[in-house]
N, C-alpha and C positions, 0 to 999 in steps of 0.2 A: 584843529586848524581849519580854519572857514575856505571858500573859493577865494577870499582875497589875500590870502597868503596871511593873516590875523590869527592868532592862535584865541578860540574862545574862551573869555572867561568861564570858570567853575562856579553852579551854583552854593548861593552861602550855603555852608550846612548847621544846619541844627545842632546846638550845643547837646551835649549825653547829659541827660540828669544822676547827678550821684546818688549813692545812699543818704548822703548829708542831706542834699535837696528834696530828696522824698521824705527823708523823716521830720523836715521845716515841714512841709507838705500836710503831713500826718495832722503834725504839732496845731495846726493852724484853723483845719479843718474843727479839729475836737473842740479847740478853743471856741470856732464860731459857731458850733452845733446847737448850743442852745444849754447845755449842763452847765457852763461855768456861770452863764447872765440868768442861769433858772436857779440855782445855786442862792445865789445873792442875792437877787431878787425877794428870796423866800426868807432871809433871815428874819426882816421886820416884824414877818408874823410868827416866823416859829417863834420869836423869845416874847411874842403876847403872850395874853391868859390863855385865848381862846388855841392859840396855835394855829398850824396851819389850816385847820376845818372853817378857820374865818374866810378865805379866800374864796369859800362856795356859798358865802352867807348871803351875802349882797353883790351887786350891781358895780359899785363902788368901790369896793376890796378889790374885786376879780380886775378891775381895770385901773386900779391902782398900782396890782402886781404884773401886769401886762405890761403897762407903759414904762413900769421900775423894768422889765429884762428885758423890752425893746431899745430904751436907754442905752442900756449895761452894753447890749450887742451891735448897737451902732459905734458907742465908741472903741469899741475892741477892732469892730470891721475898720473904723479910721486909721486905727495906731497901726493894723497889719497892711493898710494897704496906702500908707503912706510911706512905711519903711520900706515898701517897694516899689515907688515910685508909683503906684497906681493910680486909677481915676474911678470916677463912677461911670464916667462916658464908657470909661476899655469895658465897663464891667458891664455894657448894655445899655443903660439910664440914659439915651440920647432921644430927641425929640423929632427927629426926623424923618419925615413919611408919618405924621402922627392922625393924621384921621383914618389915614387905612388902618394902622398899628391898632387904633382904638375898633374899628369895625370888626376885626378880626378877634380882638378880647371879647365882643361882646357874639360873636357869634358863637363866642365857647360857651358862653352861660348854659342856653338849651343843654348843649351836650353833658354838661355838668351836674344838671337837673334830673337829664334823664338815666344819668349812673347813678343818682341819689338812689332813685325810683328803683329800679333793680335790684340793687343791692338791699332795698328796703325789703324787696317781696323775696327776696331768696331769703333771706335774715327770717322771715315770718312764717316761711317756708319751709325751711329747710331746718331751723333752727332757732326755732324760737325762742327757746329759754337764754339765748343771748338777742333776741328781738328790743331794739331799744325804741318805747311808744313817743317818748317824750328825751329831748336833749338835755344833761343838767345845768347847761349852761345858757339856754334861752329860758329855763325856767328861772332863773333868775330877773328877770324882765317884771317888772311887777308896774311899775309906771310910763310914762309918757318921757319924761326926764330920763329912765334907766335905758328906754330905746335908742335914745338921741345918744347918750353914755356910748351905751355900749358897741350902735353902731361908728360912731367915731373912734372907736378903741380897734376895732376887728378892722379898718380902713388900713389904722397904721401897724398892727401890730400883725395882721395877716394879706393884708394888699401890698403893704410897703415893705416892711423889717422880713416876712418870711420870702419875700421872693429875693430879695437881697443877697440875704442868709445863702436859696438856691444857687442860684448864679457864679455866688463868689465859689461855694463848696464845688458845684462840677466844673468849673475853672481849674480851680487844684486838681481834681481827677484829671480832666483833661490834660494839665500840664506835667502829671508827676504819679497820681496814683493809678495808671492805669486805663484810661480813656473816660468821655463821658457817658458810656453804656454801664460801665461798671455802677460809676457814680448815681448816674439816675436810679439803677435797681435800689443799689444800699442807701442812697436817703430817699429814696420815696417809702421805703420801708421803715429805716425810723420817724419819717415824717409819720406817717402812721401812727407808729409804736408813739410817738410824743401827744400825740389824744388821746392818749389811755381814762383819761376823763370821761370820756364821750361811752363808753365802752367797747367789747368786739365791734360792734357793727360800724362805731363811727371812727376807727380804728381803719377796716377800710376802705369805708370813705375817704378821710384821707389820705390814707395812704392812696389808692387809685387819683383822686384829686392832684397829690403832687406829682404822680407820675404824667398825667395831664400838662399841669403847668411849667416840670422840666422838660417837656417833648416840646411843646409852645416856644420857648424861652431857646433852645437850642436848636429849632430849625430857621429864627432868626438873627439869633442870637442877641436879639432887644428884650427887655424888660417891660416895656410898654403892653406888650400883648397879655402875660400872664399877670402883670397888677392888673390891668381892665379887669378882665376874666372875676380874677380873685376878688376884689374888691365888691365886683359888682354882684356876682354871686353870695357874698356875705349879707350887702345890704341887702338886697330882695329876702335873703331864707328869712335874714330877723325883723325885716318889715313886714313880711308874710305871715311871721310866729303871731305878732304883737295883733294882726287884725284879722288874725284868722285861727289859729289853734290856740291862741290863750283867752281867745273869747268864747271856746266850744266845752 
């Protein structure tokens, strides 16, 4: 009851997530993590000759099976966040305030660069015989056409599809498994563990990198900051490879 004799409304309250809701929750997450579109993705070449070892052959394999499970994982993200009525706006991807949003991607780069660099000299370090000299997947790069490739590939498949991927996943923490601390630890960690290609060392890199781009991603909760970042740090590592370590 207010001073004017008005009794006040009760704030809404927040609906309880059941067990039902969290195991949709579960369901959803695994679905978007990247097994089911990495899955698929890979059948083409496992039933080749070469099998899956073609995938690390060329230029053109590797970003042919990229763009096959960024496909696979855009429409799975459609189909689950259409059935819930979602947007890509709820989900961050709004273009508002977007030159700051963009200075602020690009002011992560440096920082980015300079976790590279540390983690390089601790790896050389401390631990050498997981010291990785050479990445095997910018050793791939053999042409002028495979740079252009392949930086177009790492645009979408690691600027755009993997932050995505982030967002939607500590969303669902957020709303049902536990908050997004939880969330950020456990996929920046298998974001990690998913560059097992790269070896330990770029293992975590990654993983430190997405814990980066979810701490970005969730202090504004826009998507504009961490594709800058991501994107932009892609392009410079492999335009840097092509004109500077693969020429040495």
């Amino acid at each position: 009851m207010n001073a004017d004799g008005y009794q006040e409304a009760a704030p809404p309250s927040v609906p309880q997530k059941t067990w039902l809701d969290r195991l949709q929750a579960l369901f959803e997450v695994l679905l978007l993590a990247g097994i089911v579109s990495s899955v698929i993705a890979t059948l083409p070449f496992a039933i080749s000759a070469s099998g899956r070892a073609s995938l690390l052959g060329n230029v053109r394999a590797m970003s042919v099976y990229l763009l096959l499970e960024v496909s696979i994982t855009f429409v799975l993200l459609f189909l689950v966040m259409r059935a819930h009525g979602e947007t890509l706006k709820g989900l961050g991807l709004s273009w508002e305030r977007w030159r700051f949003r963009v200075l602020l991607g690009l002011a992560i780069v440096p920082i980015l660069f300079f976790l590279n660099a540390i983690v390089s000299v601790i790896f050389q370090t401390l631990l050498p015989q997981y010291f990785l000299e050479r990445n095997p997947l910018t050793e791939l790069i053999r042409t002028p056409q495979d740079l252009i490739l392949f930086v177009g590939t790492a645009l979408i498949a690691g600027g755009i599809k993997e932050e995505l991927q982030r967002a939607f996943i500590l969303r669902r923490f957020q709303a049902c498994l536990g908050g997004t601390r939880l969330g950020l630890i456990l996929w920046s960690v298998a974001f990690g563990l998913g560059h097992y290609v790269q070896g330990a060392q770029g293992m975590v890199v990654a993983g430190a990198f997405g814990l980066i781009f979810g701490i970005a991603y969730l202090a504004r909760r826009n998507l504009i900051v961490p594709m800058v970042a991501h994107g932009t740090y892609d392009t410079i590592a492999l335009v840097g490879y092509w004109f500077f370590a693969s020429r040495s």
